[in-house]
mmCIF file of the N, C-alpha and C atoms, coordinates in Angstrom:
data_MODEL
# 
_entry.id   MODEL 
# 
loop_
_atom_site.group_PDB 
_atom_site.id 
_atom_site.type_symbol 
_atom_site.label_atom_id 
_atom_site.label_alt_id 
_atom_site.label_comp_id 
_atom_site.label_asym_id 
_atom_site.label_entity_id 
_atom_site.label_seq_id 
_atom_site.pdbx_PDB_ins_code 
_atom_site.Cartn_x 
_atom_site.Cartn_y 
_atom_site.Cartn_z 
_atom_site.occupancy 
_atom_site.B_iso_or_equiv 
_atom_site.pdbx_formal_charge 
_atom_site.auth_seq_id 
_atom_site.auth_comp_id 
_atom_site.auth_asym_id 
_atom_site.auth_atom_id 
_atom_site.pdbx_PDB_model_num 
ATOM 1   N N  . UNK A 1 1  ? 7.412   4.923   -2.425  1.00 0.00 ? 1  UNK A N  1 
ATOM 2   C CA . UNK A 1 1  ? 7.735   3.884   -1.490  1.00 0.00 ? 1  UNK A CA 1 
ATOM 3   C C  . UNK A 1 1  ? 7.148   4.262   -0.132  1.00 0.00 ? 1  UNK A C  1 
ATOM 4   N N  . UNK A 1 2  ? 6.445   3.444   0.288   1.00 0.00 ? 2  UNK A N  1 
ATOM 5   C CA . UNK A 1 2  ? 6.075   3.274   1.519   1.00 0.00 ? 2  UNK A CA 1 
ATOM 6   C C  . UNK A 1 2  ? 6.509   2.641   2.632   1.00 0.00 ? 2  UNK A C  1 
ATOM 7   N N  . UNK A 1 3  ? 7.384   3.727   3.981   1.00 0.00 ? 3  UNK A N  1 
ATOM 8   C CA . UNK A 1 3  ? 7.691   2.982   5.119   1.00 0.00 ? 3  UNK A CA 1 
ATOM 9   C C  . UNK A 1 3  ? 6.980   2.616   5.774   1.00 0.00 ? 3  UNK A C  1 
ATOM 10  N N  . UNK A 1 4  ? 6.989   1.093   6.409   1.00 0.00 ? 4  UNK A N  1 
ATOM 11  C CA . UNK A 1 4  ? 6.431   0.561   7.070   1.00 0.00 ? 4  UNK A CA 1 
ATOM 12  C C  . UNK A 1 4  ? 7.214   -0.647  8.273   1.00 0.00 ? 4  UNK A C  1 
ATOM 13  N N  . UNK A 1 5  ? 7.061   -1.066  9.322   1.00 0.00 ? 5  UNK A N  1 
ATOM 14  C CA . UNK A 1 5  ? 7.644   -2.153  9.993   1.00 0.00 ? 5  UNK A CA 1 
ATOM 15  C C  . UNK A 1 5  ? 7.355   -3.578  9.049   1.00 0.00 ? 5  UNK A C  1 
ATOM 16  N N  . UNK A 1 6  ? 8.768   -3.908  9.044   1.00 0.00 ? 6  UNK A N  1 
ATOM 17  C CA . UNK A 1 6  ? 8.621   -5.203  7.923   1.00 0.00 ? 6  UNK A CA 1 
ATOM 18  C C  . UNK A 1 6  ? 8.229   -6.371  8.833   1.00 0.00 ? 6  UNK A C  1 
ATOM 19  N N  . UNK A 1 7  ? 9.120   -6.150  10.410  1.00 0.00 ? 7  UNK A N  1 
ATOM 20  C CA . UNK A 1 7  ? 9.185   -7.167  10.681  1.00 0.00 ? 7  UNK A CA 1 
ATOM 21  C C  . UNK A 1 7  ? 8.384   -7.903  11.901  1.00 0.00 ? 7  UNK A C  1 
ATOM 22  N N  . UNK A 1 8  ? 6.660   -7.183  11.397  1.00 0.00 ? 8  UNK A N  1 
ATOM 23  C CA . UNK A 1 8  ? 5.892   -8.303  12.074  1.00 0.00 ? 8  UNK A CA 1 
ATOM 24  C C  . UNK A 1 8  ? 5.099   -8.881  10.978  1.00 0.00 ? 8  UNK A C  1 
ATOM 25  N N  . UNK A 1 9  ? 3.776   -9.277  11.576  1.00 0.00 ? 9  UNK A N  1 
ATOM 26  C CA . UNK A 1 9  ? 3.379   -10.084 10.731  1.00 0.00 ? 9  UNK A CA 1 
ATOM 27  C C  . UNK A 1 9  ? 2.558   -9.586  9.165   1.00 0.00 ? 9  UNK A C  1 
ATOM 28  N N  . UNK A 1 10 ? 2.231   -10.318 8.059   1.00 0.00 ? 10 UNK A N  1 
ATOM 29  C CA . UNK A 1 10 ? 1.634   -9.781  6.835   1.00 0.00 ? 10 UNK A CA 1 
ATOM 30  C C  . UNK A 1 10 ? 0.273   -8.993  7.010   1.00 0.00 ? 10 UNK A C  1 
ATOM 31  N N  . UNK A 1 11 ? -0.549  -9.431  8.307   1.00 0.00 ? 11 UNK A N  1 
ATOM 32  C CA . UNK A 1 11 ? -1.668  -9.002  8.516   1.00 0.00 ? 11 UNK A CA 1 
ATOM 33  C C  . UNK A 1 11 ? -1.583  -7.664  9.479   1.00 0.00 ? 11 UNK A C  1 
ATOM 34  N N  . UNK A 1 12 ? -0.399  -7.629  10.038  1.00 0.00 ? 12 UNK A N  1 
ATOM 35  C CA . UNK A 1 12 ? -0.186  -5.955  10.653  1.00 0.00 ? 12 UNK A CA 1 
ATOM 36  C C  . UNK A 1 12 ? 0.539   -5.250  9.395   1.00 0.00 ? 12 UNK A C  1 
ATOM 37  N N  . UNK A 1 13 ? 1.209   -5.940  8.732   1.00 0.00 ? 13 UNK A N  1 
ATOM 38  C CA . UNK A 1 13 ? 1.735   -4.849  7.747   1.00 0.00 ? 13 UNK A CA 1 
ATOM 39  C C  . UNK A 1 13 ? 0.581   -4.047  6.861   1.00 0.00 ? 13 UNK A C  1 
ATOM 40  N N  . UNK A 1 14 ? -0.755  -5.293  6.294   1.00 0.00 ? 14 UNK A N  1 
ATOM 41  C CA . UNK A 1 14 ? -1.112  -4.798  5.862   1.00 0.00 ? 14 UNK A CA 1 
ATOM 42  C C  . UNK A 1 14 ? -2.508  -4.242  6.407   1.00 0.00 ? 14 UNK A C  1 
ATOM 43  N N  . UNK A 1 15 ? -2.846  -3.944  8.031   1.00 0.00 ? 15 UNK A N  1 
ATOM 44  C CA . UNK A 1 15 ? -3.386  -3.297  8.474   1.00 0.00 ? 15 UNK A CA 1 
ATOM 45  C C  . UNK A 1 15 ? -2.905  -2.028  8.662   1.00 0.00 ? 15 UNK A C  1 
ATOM 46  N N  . UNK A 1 16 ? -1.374  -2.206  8.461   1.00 0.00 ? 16 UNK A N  1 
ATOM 47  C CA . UNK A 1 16 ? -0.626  -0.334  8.929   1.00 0.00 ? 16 UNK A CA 1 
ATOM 48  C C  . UNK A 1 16 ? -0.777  0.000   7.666   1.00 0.00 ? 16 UNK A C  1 
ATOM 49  N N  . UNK A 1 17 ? -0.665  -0.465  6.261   1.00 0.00 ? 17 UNK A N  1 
ATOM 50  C CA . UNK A 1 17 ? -0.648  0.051   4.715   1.00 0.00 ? 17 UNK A CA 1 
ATOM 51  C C  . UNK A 1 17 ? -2.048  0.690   4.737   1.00 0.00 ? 17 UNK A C  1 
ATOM 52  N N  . UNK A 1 18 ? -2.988  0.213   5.330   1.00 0.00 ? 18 UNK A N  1 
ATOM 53  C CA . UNK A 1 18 ? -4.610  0.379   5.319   1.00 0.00 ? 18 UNK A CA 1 
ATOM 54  C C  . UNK A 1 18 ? -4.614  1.699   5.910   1.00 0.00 ? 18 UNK A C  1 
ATOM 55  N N  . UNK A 1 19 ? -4.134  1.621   7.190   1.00 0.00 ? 19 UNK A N  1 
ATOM 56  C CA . UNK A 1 19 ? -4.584  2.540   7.616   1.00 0.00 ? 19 UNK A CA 1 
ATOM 57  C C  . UNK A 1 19 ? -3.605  4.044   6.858   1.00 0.00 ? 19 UNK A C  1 
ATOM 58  N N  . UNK A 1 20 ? -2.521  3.982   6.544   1.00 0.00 ? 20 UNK A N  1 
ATOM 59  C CA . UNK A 1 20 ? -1.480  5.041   5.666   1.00 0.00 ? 20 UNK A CA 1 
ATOM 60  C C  . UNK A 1 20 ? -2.230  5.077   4.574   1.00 0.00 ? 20 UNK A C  1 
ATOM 61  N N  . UNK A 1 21 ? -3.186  4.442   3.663   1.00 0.00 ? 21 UNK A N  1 
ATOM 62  C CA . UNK A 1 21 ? -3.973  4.599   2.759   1.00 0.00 ? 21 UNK A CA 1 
ATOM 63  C C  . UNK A 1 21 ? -5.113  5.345   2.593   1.00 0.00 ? 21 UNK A C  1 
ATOM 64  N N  . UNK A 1 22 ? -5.973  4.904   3.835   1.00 0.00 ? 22 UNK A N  1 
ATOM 65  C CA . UNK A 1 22 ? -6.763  6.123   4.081   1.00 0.00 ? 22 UNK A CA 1 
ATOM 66  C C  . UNK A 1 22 ? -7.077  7.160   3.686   1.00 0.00 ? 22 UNK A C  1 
ATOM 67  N N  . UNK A 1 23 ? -5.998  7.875   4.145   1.00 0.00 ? 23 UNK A N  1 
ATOM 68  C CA . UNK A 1 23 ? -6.365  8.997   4.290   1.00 0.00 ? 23 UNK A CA 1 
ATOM 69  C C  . UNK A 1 23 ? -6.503  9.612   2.567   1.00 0.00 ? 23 UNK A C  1 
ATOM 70  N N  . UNK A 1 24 ? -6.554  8.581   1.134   1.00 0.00 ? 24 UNK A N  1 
ATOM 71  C CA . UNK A 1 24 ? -6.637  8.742   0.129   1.00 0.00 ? 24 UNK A CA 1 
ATOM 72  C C  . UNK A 1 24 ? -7.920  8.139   -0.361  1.00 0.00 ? 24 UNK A C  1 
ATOM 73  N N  . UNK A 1 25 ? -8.943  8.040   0.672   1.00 0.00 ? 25 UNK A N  1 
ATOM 74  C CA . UNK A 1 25 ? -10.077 7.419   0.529   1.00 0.00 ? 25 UNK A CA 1 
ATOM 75  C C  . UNK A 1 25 ? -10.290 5.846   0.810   1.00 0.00 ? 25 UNK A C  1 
ATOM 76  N N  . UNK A 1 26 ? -11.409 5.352   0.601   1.00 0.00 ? 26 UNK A N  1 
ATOM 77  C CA . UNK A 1 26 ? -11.701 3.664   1.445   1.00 0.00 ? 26 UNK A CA 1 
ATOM 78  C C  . UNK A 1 26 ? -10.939 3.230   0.673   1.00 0.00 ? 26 UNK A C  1 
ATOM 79  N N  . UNK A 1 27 ? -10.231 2.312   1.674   1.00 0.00 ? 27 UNK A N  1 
ATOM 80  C CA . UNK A 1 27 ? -9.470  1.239   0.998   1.00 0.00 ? 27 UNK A CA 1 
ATOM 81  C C  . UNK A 1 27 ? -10.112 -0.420  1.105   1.00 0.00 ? 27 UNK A C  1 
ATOM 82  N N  . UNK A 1 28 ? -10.257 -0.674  0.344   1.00 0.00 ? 28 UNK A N  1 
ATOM 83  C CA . UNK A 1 28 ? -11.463 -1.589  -0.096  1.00 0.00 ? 28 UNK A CA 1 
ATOM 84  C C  . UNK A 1 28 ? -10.999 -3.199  0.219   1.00 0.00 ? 28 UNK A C  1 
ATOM 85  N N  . UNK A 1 29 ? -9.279  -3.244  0.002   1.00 0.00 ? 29 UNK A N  1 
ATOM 86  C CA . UNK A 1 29 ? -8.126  -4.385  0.171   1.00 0.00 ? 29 UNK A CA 1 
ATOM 87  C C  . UNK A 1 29 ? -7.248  -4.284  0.369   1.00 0.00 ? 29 UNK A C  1 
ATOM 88  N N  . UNK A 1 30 ? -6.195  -4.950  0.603   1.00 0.00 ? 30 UNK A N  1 
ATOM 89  C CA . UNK A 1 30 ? -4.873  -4.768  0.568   1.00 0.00 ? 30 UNK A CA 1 
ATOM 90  C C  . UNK A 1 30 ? -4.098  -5.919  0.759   1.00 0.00 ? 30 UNK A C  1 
ATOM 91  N N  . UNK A 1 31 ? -2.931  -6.546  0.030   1.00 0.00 ? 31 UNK A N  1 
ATOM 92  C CA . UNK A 1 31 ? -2.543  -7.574  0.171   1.00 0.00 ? 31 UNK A CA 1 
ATOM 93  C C  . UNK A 1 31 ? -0.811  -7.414  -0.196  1.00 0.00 ? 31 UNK A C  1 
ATOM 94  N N  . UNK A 1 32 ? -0.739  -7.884  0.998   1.00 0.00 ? 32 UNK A N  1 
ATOM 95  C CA . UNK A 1 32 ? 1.060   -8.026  1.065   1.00 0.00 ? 32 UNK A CA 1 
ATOM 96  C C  . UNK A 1 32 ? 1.657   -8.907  0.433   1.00 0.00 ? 32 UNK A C  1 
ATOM 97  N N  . UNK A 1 33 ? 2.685   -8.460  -0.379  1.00 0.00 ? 33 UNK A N  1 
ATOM 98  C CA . UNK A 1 33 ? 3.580   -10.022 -0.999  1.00 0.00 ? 33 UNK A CA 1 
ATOM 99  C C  . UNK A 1 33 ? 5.368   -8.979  -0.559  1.00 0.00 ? 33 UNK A C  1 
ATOM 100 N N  . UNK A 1 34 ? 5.983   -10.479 0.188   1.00 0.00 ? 34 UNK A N  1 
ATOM 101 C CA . UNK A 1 34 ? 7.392   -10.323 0.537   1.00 0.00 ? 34 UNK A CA 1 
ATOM 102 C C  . UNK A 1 34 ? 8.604   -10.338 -0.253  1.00 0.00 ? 34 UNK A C  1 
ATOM 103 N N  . UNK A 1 35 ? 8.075   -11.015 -1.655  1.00 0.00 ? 35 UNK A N  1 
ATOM 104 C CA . UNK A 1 35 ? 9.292   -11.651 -2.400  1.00 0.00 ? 35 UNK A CA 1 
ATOM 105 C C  . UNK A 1 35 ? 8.977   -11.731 -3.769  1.00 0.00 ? 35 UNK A C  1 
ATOM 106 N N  . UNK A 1 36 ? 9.450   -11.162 -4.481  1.00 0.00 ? 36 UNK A N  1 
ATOM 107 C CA . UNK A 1 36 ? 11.166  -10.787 -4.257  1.00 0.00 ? 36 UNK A CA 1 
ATOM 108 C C  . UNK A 1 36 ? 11.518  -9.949  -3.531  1.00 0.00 ? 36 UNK A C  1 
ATOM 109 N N  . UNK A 1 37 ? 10.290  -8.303  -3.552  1.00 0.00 ? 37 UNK A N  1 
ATOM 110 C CA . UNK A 1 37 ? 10.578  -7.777  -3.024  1.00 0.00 ? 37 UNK A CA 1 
ATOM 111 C C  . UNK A 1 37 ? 9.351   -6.983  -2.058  1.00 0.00 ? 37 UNK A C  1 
ATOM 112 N N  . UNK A 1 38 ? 9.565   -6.309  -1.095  1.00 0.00 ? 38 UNK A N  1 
ATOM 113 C CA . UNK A 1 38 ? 8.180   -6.050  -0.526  1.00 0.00 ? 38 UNK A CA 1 
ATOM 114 C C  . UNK A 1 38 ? 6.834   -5.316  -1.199  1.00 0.00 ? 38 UNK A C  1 
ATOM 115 N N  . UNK A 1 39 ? 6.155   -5.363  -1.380  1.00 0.00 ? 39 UNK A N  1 
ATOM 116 C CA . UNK A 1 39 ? 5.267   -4.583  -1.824  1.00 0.00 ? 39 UNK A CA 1 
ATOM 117 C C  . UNK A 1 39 ? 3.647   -4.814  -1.286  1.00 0.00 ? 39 UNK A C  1 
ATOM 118 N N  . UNK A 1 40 ? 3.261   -3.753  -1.270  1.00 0.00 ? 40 UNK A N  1 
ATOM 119 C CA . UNK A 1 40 ? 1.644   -3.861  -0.787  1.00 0.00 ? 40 UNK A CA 1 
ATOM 120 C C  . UNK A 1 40 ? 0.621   -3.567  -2.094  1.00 0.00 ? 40 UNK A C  1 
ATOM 121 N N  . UNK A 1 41 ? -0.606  -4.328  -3.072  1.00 0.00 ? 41 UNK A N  1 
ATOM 122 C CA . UNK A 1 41 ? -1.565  -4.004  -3.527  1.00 0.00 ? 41 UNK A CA 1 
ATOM 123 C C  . UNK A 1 41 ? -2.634  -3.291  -3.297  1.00 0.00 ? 41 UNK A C  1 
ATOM 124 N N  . UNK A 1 42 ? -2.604  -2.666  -3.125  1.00 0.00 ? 42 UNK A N  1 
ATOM 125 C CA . UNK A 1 42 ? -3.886  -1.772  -2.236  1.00 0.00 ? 42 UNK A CA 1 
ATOM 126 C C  . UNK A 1 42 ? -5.394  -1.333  -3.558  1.00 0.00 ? 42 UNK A C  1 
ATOM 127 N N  . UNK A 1 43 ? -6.317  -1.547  -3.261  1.00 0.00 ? 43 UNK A N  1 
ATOM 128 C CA . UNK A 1 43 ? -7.324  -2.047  -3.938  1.00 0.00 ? 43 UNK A CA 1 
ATOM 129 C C  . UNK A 1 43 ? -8.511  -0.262  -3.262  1.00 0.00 ? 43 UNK A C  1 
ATOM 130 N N  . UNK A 1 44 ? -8.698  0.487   -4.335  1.00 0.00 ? 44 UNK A N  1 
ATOM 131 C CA . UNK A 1 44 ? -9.696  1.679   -3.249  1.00 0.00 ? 44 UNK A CA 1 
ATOM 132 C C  . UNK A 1 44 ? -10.682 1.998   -4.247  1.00 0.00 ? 44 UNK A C  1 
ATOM 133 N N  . UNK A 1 45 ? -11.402 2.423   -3.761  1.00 0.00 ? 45 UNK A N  1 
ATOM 134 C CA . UNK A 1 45 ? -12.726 2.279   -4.400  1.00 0.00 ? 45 UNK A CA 1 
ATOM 135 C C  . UNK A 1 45 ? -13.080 2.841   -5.716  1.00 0.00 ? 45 UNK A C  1 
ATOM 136 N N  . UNK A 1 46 ? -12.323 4.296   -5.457  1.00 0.00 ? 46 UNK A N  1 
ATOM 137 C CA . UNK A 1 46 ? -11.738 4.621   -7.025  1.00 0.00 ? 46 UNK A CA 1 
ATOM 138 C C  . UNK A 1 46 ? -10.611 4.642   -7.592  1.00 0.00 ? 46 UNK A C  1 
ATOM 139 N N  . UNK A 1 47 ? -10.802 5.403   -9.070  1.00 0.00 ? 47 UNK A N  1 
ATOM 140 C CA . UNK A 1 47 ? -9.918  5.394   -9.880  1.00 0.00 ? 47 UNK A CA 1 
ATOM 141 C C  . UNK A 1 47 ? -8.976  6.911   -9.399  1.00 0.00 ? 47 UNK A C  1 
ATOM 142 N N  . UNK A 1 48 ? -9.783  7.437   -9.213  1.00 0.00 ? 48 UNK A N  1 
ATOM 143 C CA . UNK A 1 48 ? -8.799  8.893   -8.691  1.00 0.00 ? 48 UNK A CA 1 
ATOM 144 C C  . UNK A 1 48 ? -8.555  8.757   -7.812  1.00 0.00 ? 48 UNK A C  1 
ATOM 145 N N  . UNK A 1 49 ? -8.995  8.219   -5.996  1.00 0.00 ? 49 UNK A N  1 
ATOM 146 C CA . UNK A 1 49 ? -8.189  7.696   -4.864  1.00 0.00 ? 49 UNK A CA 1 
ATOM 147 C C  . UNK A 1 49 ? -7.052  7.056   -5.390  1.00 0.00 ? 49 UNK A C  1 
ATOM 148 N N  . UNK A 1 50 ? -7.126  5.989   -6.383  1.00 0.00 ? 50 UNK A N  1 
ATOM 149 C CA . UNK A 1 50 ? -5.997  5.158   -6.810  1.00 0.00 ? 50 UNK A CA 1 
ATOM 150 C C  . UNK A 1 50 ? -4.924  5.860   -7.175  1.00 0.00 ? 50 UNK A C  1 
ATOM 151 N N  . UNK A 1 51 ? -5.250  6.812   -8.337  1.00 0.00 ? 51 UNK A N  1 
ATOM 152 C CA . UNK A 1 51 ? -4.140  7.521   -8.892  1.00 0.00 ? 51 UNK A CA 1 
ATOM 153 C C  . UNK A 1 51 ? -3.401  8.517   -7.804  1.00 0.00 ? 51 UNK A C  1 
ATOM 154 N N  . UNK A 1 52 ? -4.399  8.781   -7.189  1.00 0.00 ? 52 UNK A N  1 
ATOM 155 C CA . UNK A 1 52 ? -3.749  10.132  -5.755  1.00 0.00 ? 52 UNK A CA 1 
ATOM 156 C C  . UNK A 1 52 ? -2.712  9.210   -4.785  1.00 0.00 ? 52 UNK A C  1 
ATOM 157 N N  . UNK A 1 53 ? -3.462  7.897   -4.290  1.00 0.00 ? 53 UNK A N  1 
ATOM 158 C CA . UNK A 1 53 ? -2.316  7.522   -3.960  1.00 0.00 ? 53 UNK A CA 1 
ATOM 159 C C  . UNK A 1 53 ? -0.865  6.587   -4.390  1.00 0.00 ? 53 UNK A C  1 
ATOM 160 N N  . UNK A 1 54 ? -0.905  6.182   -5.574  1.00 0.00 ? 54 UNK A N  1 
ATOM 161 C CA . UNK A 1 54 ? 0.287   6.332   -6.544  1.00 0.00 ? 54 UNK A CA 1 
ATOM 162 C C  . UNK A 1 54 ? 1.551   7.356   -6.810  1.00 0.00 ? 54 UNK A C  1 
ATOM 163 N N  . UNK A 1 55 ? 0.577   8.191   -6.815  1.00 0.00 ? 55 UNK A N  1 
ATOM 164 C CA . UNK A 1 55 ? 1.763   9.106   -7.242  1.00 0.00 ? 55 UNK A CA 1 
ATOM 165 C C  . UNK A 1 55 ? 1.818   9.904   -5.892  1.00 0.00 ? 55 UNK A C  1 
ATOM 166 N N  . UNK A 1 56 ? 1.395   9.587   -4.346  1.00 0.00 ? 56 UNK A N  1 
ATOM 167 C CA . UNK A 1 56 ? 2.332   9.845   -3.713  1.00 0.00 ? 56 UNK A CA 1 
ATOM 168 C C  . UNK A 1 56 ? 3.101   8.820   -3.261  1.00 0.00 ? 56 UNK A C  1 
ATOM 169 N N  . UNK A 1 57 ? 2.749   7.703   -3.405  1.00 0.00 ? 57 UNK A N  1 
ATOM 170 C CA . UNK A 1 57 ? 3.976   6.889   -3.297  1.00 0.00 ? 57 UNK A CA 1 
ATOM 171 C C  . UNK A 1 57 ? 4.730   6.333   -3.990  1.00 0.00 ? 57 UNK A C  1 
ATOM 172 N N  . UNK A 1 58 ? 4.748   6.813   -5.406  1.00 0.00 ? 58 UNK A N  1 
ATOM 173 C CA . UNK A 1 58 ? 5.441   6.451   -6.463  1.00 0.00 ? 58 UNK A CA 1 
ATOM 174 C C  . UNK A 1 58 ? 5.313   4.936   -6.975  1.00 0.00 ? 58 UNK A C  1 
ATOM 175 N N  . UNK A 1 59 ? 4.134   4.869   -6.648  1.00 0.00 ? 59 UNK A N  1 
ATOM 176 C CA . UNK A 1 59 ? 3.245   3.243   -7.276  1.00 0.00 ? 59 UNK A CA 1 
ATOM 177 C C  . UNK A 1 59 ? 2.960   3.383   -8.668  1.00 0.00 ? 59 UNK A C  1 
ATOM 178 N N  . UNK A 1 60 ? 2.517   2.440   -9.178  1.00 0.00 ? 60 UNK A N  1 
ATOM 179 C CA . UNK A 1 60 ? 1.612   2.180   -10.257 1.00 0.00 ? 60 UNK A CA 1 
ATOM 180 C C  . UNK A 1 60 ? 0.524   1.953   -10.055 1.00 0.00 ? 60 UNK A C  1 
ATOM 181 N N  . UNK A 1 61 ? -0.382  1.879   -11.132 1.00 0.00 ? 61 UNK A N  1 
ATOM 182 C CA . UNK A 1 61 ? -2.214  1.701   -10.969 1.00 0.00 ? 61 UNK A CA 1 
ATOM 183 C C  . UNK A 1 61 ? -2.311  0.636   -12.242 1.00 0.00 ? 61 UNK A C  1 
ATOM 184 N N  . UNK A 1 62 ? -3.008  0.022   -11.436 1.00 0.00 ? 62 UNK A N  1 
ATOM 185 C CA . UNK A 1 62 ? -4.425  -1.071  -12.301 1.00 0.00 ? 62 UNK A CA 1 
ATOM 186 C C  . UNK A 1 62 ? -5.517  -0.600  -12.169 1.00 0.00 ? 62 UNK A C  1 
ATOM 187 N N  . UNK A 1 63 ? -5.891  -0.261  -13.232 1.00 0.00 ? 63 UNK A N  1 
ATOM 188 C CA . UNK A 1 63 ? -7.661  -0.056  -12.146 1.00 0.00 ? 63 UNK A CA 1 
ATOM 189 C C  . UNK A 1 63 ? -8.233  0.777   -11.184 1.00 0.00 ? 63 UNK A C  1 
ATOM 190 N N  . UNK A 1 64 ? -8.324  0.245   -10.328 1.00 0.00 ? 64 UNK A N  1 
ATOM 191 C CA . UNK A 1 64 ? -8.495  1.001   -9.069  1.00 0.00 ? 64 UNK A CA 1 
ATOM 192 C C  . UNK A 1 64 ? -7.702  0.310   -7.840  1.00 0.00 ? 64 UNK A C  1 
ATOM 193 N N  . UNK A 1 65 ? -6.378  -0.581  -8.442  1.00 0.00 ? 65 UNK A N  1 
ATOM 194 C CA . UNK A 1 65 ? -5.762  -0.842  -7.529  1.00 0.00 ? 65 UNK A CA 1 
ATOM 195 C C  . UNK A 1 65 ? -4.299  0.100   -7.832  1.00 0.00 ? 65 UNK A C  1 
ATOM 196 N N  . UNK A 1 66 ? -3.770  -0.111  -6.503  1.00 0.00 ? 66 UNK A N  1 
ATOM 197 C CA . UNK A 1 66 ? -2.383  0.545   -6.757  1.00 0.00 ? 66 UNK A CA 1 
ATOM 198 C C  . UNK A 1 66 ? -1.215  -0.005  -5.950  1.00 0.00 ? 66 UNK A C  1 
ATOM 199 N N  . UNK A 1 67 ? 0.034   -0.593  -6.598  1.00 0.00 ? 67 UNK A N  1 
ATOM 200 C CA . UNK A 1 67 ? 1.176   -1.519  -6.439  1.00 0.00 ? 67 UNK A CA 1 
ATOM 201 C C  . UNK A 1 67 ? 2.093   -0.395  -6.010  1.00 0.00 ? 67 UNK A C  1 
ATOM 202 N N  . UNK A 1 68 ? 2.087   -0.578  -4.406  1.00 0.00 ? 68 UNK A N  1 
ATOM 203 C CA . UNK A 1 68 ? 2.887   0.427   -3.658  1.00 0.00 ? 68 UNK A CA 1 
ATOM 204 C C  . UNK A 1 68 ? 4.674   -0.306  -3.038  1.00 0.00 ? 68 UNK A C  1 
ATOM 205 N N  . UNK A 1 69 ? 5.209   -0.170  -3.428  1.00 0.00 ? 69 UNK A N  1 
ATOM 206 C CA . UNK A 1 69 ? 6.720   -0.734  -2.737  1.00 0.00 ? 69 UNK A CA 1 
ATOM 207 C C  . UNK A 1 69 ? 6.758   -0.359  -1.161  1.00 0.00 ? 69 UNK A C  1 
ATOM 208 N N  . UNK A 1 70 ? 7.585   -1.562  -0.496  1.00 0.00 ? 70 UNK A N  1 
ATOM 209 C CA . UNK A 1 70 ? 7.428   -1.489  1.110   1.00 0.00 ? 70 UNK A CA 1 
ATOM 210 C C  . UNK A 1 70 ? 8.907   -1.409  1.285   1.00 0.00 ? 70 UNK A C  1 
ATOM 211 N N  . UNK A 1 71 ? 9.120   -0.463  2.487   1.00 0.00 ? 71 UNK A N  1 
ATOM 212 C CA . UNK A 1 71 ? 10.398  -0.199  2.679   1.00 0.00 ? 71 UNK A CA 1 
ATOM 213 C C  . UNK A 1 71 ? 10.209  -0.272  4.068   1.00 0.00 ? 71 UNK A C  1 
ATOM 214 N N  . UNK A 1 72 ? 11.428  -1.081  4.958   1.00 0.00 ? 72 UNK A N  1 
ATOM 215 C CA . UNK A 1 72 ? 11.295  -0.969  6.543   1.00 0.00 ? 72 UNK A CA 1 
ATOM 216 C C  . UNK A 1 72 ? 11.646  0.116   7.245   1.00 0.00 ? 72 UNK A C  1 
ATOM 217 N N  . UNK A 1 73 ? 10.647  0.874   7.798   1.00 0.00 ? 73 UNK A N  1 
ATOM 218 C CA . UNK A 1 73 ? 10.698  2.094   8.559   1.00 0.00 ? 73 UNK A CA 1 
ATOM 219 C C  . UNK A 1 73 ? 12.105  1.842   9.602   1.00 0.00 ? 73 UNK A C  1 
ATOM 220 N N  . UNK A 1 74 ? 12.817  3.468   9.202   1.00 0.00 ? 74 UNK A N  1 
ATOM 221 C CA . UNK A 1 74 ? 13.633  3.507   10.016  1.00 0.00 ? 74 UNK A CA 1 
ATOM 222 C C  . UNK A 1 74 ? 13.530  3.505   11.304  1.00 0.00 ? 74 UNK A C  1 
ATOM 223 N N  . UNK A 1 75 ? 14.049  3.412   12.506  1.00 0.00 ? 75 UNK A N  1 
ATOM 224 C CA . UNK A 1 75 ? 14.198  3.316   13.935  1.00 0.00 ? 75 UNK A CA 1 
ATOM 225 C C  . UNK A 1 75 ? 13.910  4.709   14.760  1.00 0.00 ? 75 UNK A C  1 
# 
């Protein structure tokens, strides 16, 4: 799970997911969905960036994408 500020907009959330992604190699996409529950898709160029960052955030992988859960950073 990934903390992040929930409560601005989808395009800062998923510019802050981008940039927390990084540092697991290019991140190629990323797309926010709110509901049901938060989560970010994050799309990187590989298959081993993908898996590296999965399993530190306890995501799953497609591919070379990886379905990261969003949690609102504490205060």
């Amino acid at each position: 799970m990934l903390e992040v500020d929930l409560n601005v907009t989808d395009l800062q959330v998923g510019e802050s997911v981008a940039q927390r992604c990084a540092e697991f190699g290019k991140v190629t996409s990323v797309k926010v969905h709110r509901t049901p529950s938060a989560f970010a898709l994050v799309e990187m160029t590989t298959r081993e960036q993908t898996n590296e960052l999965a399993a530190s955030y306890g995501g799953s992988t497609f591919g070379t994408c990886a379905l990261i859960h969003l949690q609102q950073k504490s205060a």
